[in-house]
C-alpha positions as CSV (number, residue, x, y, z in Angstrom):
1,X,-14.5,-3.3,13.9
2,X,-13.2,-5.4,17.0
3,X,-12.8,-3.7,19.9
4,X,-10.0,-2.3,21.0
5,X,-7.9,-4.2,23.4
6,X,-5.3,-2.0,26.1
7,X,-3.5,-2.2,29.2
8,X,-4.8,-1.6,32.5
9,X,-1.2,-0.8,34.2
10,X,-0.2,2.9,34.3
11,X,1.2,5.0,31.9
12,X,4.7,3.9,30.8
13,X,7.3,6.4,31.1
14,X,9.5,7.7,28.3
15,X,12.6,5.6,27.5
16,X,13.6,4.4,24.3
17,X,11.1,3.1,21.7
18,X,11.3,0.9,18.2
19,X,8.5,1.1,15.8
20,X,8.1,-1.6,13.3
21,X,5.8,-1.9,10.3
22,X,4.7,-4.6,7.9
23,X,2.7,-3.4,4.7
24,X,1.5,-0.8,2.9
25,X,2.6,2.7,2.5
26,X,-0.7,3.7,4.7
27,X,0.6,1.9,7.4
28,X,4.1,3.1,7.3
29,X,2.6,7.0,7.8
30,X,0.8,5.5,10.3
31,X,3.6,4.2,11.8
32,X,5.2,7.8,11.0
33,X,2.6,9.6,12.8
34,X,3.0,7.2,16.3
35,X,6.8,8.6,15.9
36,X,5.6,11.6,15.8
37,X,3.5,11.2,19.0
38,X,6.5,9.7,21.1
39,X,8.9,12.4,20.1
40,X,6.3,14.8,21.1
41,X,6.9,13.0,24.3
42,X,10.1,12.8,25.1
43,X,10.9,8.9,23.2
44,X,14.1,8.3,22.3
45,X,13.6,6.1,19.0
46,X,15.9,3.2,18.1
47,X,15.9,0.9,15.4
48,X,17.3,-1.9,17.6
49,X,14.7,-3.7,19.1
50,X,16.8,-5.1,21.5
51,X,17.4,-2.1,23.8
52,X,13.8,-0.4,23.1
53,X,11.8,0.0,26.4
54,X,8.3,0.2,24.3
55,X,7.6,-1.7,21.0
56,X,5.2,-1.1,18.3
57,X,4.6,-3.4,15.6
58,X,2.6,-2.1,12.5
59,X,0.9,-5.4,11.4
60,X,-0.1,-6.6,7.9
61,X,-3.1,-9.4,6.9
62,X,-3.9,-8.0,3.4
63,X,-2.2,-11.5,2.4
64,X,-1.8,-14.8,4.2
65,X,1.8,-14.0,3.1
66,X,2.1,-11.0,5.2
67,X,0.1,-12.3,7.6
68,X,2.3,-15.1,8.3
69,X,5.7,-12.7,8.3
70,X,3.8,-10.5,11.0
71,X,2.9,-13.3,13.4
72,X,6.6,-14.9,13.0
73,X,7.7,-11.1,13.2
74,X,5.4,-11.0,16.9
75,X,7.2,-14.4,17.8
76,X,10.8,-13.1,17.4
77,X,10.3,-9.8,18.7
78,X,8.4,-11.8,22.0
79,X,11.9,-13.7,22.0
80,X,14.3,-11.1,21.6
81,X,13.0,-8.1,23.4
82,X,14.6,-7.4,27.2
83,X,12.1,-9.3,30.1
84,X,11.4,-5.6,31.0
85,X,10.1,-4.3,27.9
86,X,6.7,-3.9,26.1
87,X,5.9,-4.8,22.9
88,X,2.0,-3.5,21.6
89,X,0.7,-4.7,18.4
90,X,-1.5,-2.7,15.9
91,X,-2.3,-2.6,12.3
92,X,-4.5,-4.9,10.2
93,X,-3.5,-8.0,11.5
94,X,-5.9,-8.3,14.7
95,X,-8.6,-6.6,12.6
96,X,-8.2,-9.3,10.0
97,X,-7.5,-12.7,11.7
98,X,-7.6,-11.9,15.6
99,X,-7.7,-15.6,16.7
100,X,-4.1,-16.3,14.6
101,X,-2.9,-13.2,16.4
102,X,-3.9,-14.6,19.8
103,X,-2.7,-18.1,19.4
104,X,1.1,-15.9,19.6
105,X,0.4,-12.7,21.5
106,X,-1.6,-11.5,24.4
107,X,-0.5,-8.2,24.8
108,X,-2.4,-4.8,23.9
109,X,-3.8,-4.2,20.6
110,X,-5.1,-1.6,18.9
111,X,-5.7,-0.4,15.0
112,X,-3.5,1.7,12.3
113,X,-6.2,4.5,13.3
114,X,-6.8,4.0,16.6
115,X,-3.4,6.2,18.2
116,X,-5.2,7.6,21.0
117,X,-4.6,3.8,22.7
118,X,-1.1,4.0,22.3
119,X,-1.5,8.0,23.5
120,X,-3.2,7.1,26.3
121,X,-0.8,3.8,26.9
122,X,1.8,6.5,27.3
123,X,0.1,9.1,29.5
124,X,0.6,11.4,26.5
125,X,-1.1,15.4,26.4
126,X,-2.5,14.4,22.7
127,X,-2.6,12.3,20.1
128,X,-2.8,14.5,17.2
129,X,0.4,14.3,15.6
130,X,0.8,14.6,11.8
131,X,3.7,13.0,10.0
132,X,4.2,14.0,6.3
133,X,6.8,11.2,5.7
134,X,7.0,6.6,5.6
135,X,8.7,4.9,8.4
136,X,11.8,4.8,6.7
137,X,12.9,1.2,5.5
138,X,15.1,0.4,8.3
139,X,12.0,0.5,9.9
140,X,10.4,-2.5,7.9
141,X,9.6,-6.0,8.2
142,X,9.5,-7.6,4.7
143,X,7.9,-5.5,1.4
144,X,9.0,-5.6,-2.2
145,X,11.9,-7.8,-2.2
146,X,9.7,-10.4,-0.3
147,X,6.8,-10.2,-2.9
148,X,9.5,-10.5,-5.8
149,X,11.5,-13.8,-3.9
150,X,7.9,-16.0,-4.7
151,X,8.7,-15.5,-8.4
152,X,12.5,-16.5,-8.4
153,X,11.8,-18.9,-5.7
154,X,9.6,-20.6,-8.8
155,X,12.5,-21.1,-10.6
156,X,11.7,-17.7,-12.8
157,X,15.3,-16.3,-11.9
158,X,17.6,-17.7,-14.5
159,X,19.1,-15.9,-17.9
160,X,17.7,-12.9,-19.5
161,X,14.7,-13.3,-17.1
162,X,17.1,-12.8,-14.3
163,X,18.3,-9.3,-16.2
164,X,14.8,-8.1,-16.8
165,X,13.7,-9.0,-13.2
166,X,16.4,-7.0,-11.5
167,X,15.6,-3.9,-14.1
168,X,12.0,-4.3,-13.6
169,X,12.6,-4.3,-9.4
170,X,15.0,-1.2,-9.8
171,X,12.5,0.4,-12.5
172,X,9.3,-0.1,-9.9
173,X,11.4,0.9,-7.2
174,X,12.3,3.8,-8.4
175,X,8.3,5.0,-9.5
176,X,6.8,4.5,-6.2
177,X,6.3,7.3,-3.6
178,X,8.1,4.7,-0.5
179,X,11.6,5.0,-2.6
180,X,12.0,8.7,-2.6
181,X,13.6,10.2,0.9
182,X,12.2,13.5,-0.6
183,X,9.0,12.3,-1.3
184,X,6.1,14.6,0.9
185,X,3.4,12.4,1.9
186,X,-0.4,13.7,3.0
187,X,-2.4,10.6,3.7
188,X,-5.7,12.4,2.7
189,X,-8.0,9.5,3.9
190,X,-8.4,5.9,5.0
191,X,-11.2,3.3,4.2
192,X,-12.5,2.3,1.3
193,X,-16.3,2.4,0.1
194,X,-16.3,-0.7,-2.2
195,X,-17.1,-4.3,-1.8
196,X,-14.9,-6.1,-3.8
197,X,-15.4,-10.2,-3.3
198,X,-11.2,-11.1,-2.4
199,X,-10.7,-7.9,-0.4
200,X,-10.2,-7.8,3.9
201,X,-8.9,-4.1,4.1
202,X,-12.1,-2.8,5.2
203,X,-12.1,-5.5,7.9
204,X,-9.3,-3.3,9.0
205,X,-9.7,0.1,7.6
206,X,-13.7,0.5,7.8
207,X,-15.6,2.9,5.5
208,X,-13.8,5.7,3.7
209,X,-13.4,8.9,6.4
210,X,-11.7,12.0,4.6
211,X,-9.5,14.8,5.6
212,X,-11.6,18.3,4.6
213,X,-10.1,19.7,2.1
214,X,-9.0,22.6,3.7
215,X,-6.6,20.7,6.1
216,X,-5.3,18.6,3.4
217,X,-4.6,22.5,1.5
218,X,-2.5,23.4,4.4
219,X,-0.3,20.2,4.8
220,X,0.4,20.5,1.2
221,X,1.1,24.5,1.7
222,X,3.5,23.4,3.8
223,X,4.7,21.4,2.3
224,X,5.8,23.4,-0.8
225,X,6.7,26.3,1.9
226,X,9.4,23.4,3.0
227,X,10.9,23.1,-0.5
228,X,9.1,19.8,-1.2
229,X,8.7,18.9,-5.0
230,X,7.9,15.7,-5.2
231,X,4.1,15.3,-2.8
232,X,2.1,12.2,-2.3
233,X,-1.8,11.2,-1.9
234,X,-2.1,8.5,0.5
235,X,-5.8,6.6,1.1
236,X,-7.2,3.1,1.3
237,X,-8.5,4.0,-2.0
238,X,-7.7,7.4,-3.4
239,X,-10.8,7.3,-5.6
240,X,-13.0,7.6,-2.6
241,X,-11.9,10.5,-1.3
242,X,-14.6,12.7,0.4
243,X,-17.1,10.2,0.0
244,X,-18.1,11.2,3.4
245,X,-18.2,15.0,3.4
246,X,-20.0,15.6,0.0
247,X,-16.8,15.9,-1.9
248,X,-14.4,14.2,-5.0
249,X,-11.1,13.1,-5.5
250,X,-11.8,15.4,-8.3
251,X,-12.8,18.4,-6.0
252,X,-9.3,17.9,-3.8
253,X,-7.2,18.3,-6.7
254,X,-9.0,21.1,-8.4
255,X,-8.1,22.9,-5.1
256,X,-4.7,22.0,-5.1
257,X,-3.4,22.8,-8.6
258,X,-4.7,26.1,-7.9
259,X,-0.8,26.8,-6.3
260,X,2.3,27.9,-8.4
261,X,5.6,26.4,-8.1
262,X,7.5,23.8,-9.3
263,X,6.0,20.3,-7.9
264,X,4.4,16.9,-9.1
265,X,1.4,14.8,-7.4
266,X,1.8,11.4,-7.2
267,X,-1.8,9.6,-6.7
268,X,-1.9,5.9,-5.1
269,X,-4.8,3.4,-5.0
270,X,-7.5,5.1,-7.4
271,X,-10.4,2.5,-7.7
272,X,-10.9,2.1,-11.9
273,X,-14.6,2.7,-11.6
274,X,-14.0,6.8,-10.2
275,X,-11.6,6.9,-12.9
276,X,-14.4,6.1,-15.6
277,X,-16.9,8.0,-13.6
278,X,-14.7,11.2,-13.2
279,X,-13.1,10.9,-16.7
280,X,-13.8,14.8,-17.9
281,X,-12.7,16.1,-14.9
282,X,-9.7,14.2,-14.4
283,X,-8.7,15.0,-18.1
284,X,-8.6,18.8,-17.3
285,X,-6.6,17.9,-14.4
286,X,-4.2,15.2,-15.9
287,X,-3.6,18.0,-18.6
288,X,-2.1,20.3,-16.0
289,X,1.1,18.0,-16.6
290,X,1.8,18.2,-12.7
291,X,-0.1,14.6,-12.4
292,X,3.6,12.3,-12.6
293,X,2.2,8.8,-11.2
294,X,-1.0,7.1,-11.3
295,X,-1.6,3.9,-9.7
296,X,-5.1,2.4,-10.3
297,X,-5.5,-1.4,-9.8
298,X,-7.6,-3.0,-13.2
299,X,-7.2,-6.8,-11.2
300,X,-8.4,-8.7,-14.2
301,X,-9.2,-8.0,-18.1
302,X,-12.4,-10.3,-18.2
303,X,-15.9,-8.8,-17.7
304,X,-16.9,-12.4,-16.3
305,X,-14.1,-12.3,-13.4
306,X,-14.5,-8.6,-12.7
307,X,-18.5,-9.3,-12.1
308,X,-17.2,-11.8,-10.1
309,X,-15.0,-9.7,-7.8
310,X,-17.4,-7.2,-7.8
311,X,-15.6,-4.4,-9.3
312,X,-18.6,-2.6,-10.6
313,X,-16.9,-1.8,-14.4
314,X,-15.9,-3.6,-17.3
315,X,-12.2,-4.2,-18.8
316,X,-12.7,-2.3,-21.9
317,X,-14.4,1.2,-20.9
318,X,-11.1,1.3,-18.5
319,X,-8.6,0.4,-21.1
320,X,-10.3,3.2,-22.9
321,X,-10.2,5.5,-20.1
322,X,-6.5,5.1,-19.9
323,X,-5.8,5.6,-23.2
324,X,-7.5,9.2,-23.2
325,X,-5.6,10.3,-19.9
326,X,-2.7,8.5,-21.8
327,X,-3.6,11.2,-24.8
328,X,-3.8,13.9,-22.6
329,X,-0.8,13.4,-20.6
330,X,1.8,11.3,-22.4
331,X,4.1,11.5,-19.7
332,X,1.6,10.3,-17.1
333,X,3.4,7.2,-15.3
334,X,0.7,4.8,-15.0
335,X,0.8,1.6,-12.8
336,X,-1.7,-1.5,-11.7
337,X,-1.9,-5.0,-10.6
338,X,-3.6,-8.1,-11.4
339,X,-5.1,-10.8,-9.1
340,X,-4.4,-13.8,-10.6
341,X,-6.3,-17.4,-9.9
342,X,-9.4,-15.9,-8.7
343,X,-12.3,-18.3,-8.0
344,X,-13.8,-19.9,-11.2
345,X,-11.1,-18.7,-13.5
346,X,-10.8,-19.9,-17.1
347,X,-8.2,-20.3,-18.8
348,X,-9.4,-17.9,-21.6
349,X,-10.5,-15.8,-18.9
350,X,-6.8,-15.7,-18.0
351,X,-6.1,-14.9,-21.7
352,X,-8.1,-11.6,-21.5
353,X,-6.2,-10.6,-18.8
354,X,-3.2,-11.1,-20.4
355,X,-4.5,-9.4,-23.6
356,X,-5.8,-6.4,-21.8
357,X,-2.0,-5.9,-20.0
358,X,-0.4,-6.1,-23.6
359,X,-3.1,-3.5,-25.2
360,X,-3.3,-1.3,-22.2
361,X,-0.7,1.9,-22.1
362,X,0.7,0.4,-18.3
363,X,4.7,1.1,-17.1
364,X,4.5,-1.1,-14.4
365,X,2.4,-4.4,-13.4
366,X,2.2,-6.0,-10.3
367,X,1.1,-9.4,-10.2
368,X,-0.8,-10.9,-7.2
369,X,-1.9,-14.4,-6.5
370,X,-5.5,-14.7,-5.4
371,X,-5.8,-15.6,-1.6
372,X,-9.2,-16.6,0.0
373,X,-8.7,-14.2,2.9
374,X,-10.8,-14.7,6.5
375,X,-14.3,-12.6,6.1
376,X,-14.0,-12.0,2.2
377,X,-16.9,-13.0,-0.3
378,X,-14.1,-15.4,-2.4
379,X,-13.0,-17.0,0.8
380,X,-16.1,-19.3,-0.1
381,X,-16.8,-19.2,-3.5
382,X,-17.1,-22.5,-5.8
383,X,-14.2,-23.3,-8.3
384,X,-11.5,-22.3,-6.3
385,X,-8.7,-22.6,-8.6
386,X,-5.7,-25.5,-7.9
387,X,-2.5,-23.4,-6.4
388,X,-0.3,-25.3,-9.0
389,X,-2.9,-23.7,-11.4
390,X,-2.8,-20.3,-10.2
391,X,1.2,-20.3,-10.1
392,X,1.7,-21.3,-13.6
393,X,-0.9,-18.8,-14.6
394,X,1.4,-15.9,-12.2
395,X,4.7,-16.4,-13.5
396,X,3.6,-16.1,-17.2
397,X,1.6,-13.2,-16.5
398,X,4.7,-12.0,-14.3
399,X,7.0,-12.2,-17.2
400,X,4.8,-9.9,-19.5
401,X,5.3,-7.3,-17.0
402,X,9.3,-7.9,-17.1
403,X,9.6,-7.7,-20.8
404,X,6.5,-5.1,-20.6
405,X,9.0,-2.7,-18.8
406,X,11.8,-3.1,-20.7
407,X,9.6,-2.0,-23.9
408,X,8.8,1.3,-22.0
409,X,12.1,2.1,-21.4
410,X,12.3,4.1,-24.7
411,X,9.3,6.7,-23.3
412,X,10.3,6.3,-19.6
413,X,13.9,6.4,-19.5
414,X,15.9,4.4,-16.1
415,X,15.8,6.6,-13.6
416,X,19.1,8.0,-12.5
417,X,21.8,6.6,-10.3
418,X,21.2,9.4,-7.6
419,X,17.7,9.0,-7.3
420,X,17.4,9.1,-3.6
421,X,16.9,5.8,-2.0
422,X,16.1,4.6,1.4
423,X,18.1,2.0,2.3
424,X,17.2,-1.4,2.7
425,X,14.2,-3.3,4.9
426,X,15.0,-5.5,7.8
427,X,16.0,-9.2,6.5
428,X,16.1,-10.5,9.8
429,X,12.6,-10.9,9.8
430,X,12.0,-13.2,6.8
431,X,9.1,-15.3,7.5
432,X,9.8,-19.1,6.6
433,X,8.8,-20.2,2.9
């Protein structure tokens, strides 16, 4: 990892502080936690950037997309911000693509789980402060809505397409953990131990490191104590959970469907291949019925391209894998993404992804295009694929997951009016298409 960059002037005194995030729900309880942290300290928090004495800005590089929102987000808040006040910058972006990040910015720096800096930046007693909720989405800088706008930017948004895109954004919405205000969120771990080809999260987030599963018990005993229902998993990769200690995703939730009560677990980011590998064990669990969400990335349905991306499992022992939790569970909510255009690409390859997505028992696709990212294997690989190429390729497979939704409908009925929302993200901040 790079090393972390601070400020040699004294501690800043409390006043009123902003926190601002870009990305992932991993960052936004890392934002949650630095909250947490000032609080402890006597912050005021605003969401107005404008009056904030201290600003921290959660940075996000998994995409050039992002990447390019965060540095026009560290350019406008560099404009905007009183003379007197600070802005600091953390998060993936400096891990990522630190000479972009310095061609805008020369403040301090640090990563998503490096808080101590920002502890010690602020002459705080500690830096161990849990938070068991997202920065809420006044909080952030871009996120679904932006994704979604590359599609009907394309030209995708017209006639029934335009009907089944804005009931497959409310449908998705309304499945993931960052929708629900009541949604309890642990963030059990962060890293990931795989080496996939396209990927430049571990550039930020390193090798897995894991909560013990004792301290995890007690933020989820607490959380039930607090009337919570609805509890969240957060990691890098949830499927590499206690990697590090001699332990399992497995092992975590054997210990914590040992509680009564009346709760779900909602499970983000399990890698496919501990889904194989586990597959007994996560049946027994799965059965439990208190399993409501799964979200487990397959990236492509050809062997070729998954050998390519280094994946380390084939499409079809997952799509089989999914049908037997499917089996056991047939109220399991099961989600995943494709990477679309990856390097060397057929068109039939294409085809098999699009074949596996049809056969496969999914509620909800996402659809990413591939992105030679700075550090990756793919950012040098032969037969990159035209963007024109790729695009075409996206929207169709985008449209099979709008009509995909609307067929599941009928055994995952629209969610209800009332389901708690969270109020909108901070459109200012649009980064220039």
């Amino acid at each position: 990892m790079a090393p972390v960059q601070s400020s040699s002037c004294a501690a800043q005194a409390a006043g009123r502080a902003c926190i601002l995030c870009t990305g992932c729900p991993e960052n936004r309880i890392d934002g949650a936690e630095m909250r947490e942290l000032l609080l402890a300290e006597s912050w005021e928090m605003t969401d107005d950037h404008r009056e904030a004495d201290l600003v921290v800005y959660v940075s996000c590089a998994l995409t050039s997309r992002n990447e390019e929102l965060s540095l026009d987000t560290v350019r406008r808040l560099q404009r905007e911000m009183r003379p007197d006040a600070r802005l600091v910058v953390c998060g993936c972006l400096d891990k990522i693509n630190p000479a972009r990040l310095r061609e805008v910015y020369e403040g301090p720096i640090f990563g998503s789980d490096e808080i101590s800096v920002l502890a010690d930046m602020i002459g705080a007693r500690g830096d161990g402060h849990r938070a068991n909720y997202l920065l809420p989405r006044a909080s952030l800088v871009g996120g679904m809505e932006r994704a979604l706008s590359s599609y009907r930017a394309a030209g995708l948004r017209f006639g029934l397409t335009a009907v089944l895109d804005r009931l497959y954004t409310r449908r998705l919405n309304a499945a993931t953990t960052e929708s629900r205000d009541d949604a309890y969120c642990i963030k059990v771990s962060t890293g990931c131990d795989n080496t996939c080809a396209y990927c430049a999260v571990r550039l930020s987030r390193g090798m897995v490191r894991s909560k013990p599963i004792a301290a995890v018990a007690q933020e989820f005993d607490d959380g039930l104590r607090q009337g919570h229902r609805h509890i969240a998993l957060i990691g890098t990769d949830l499927g590499s959970y206690g990697h590090d200690r001699g332990k399992s995703l497995t092992d975590l939730l054997h210990e914590l469907l040992q509680r009564d009560g009346d709760y779900d677990l909602r499970l983000r980011n399990v890698h496919p291949r501990y889904i194989i590998r586990d597959l007994p064990a996560l049946c027994d669990i799965v059965r439990s019925g208190r399993i409501s969400h799964l979200s487990t990335a397959v990236q492509s349905g050809s062997d070729e391209v998954l050998a390519r991306m280094r994946r380390g499992y084939r499409a079809a022992e997952f799509g089989e894998a999914l049908e037997v939790l499917r089996g056991v569970c047939p109220g399991l909510e099961l989600r995943t993404q494709v990477l679309i255009g990856f390097p060397g690409e057929t068109e039939e390859q294409f085809e098999d992804t699009l074949r596996f997505i049809d056969a496969a028992p999914f509620d909800y696709t996402e659809v990413y295009l591939f992105e030679p990212r700075p550090g990756t294997l793919a950012e040098t690989m032969p037969h990159q694929i035209p963007r024109h190429v790729a695009a075409r390729r996206r929207n169709r497979m985008y449209l099979h997951a709008l009509w995909r939704s609307v067929r599941n409908r009928v055994r995952h009925p629209e969610p209800r009016l009332d389901t708690p929302q969270t109020g909108t993200e901070r459109e200012g901040f649009a980064a220039t298409e």
